[in-house]
C-alpha positions as CSV (number, residue, x, y, z in Angstrom):
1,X,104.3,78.1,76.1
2,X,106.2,78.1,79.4
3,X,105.3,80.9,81.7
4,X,108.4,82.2,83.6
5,X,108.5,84.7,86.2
6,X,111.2,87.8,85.4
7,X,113.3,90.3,87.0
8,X,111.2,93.3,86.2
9,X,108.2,91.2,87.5
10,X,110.3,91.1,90.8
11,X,111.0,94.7,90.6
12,X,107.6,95.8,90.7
13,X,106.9,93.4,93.4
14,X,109.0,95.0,95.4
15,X,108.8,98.4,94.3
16,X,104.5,97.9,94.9
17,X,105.7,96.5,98.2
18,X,107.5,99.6,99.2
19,X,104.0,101.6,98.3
20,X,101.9,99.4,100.3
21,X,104.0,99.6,103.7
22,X,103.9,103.7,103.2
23,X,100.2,103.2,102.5
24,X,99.5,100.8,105.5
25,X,102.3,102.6,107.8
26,X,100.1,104.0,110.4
27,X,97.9,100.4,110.7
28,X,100.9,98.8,111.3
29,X,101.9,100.8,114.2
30,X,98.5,100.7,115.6
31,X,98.5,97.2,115.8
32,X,101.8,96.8,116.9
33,X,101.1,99.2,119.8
34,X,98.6,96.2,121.3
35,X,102.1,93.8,121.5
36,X,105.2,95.6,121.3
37,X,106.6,99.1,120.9
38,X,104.1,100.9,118.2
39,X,107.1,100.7,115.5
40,X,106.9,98.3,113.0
41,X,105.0,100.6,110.8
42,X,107.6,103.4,111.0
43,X,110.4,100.9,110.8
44,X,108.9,98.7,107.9
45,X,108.1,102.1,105.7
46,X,111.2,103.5,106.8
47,X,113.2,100.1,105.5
48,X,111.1,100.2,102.1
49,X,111.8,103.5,101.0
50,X,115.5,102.6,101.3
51,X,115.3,99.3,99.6
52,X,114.0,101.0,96.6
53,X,116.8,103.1,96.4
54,X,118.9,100.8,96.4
55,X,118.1,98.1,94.0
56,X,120.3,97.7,91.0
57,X,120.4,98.2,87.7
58,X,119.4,95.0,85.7
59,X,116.8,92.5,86.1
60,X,118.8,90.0,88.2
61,X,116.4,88.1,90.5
62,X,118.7,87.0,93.2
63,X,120.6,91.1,93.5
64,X,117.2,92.6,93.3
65,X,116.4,90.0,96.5
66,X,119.8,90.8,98.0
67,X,119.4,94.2,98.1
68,X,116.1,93.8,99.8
69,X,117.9,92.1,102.0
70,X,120.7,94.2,103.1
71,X,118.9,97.2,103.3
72,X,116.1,96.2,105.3
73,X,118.8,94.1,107.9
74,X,120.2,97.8,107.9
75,X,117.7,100.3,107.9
76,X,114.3,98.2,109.6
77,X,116.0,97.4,113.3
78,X,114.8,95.0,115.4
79,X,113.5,91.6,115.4
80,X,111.7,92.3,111.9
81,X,115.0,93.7,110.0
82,X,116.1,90.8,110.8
83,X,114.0,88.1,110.1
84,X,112.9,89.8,106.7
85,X,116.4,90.4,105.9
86,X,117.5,86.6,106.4
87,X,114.5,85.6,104.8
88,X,114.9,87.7,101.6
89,X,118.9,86.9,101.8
90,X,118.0,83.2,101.6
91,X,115.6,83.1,99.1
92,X,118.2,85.2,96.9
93,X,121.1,82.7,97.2
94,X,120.1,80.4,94.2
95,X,118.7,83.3,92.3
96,X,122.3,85.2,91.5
97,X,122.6,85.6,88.1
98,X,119.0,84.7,86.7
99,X,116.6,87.2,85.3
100,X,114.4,84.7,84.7
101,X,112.8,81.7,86.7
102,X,110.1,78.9,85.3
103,X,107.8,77.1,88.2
104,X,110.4,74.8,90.4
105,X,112.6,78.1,90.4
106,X,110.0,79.8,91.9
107,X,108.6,77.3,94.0
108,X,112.0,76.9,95.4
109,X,112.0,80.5,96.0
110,X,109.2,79.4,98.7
111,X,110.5,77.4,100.5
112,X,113.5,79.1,100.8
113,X,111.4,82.2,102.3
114,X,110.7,79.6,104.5
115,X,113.5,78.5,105.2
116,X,115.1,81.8,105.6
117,X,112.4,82.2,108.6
118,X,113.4,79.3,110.2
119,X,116.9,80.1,110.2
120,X,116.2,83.8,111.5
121,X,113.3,82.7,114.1
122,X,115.1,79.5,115.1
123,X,111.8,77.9,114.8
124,X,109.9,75.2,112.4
125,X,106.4,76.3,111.3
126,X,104.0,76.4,113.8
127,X,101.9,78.8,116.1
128,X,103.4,82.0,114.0
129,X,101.2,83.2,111.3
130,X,104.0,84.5,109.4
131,X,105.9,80.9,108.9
132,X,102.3,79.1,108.2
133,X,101.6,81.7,105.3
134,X,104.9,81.3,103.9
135,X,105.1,77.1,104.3
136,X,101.1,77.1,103.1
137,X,102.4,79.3,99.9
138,X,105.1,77.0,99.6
139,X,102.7,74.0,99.0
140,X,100.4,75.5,97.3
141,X,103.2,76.3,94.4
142,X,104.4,72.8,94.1
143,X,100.4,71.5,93.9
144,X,99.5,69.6,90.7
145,X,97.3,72.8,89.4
146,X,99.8,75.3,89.9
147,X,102.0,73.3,87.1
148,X,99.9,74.7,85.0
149,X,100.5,77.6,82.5
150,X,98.5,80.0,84.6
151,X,100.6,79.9,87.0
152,X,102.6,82.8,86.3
153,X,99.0,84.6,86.4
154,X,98.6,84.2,90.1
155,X,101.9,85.5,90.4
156,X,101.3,89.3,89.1
């Protein structure tokens, strides 16, 4: 049986998302009060709670990711509305119209996360922990085990 990764899949992903920056919001300030402006926590919960609101109906993969997209380039500010917004706007691009997405679909999904970085942070991976994670996740979804059928459990 071929594993495939849906639009309601997607939709809790993002919806668990939104409860995990409102969970972690005050953490995330903390620690961006040692390098910036003791906001991202704020902003990031802030953006989340919008981006639920305003997915859409349906279980397309690609305008659940858009919406993520536009509402966090909207609502987050700063550098990370930004870069989270290109990088979710990227990685939505191919996905318009699919509600569901086998394993190169979803590995492509990767590296267009990755790419989406790049493009935002004018930057290849490197130093930043952000663009390792996402190039190392990436990699890890095109390995040899990960063609396997329990794939799609790592993925829940």
């Amino acid at each position: 049986m071929t594993e495939v990764l849906t639009g309601a899949t997607v939709r809790k992903w993002i919806e668990k998302t939104a409860e995990v920056m409102a969970e972690n919001r005050s953490y995330l300030t903390e620690l961006d009060s040692a390098i910036g402006d003791a906001d991202h926590g704020n902003n990031m919960d802030r953006g989340y709670k919008v981006v639920v609101e305003k997915l859409p109906e349906g279980d397309d993969i690609g305008a659940l990711l858009k919406a993520v997209s536009m509402a966090l380039i909207s609502k987050v500010g700063a550098a990370a509305g930004s870069l989270y917004g290109t990088m979710f706007l990227q990685a939505s691009k191919p996905l318009i119209g699919k509600s569901e997405i086998g394993f190169e679909e979803t590995a492509q999904f990767f590296d267009d996360v990755v790419a989406g970085v790049k493009l935002r942070g004018k930057s290849d991976v490197g130093p930043c922990p952000s663009r390792r994670q996402a190039a190392s996740t990436a990699r890890t979804r095109r390995s040899a085990p990960m063609r396997s059928a329990s794939w799609m459990r790592s993925m829940r």
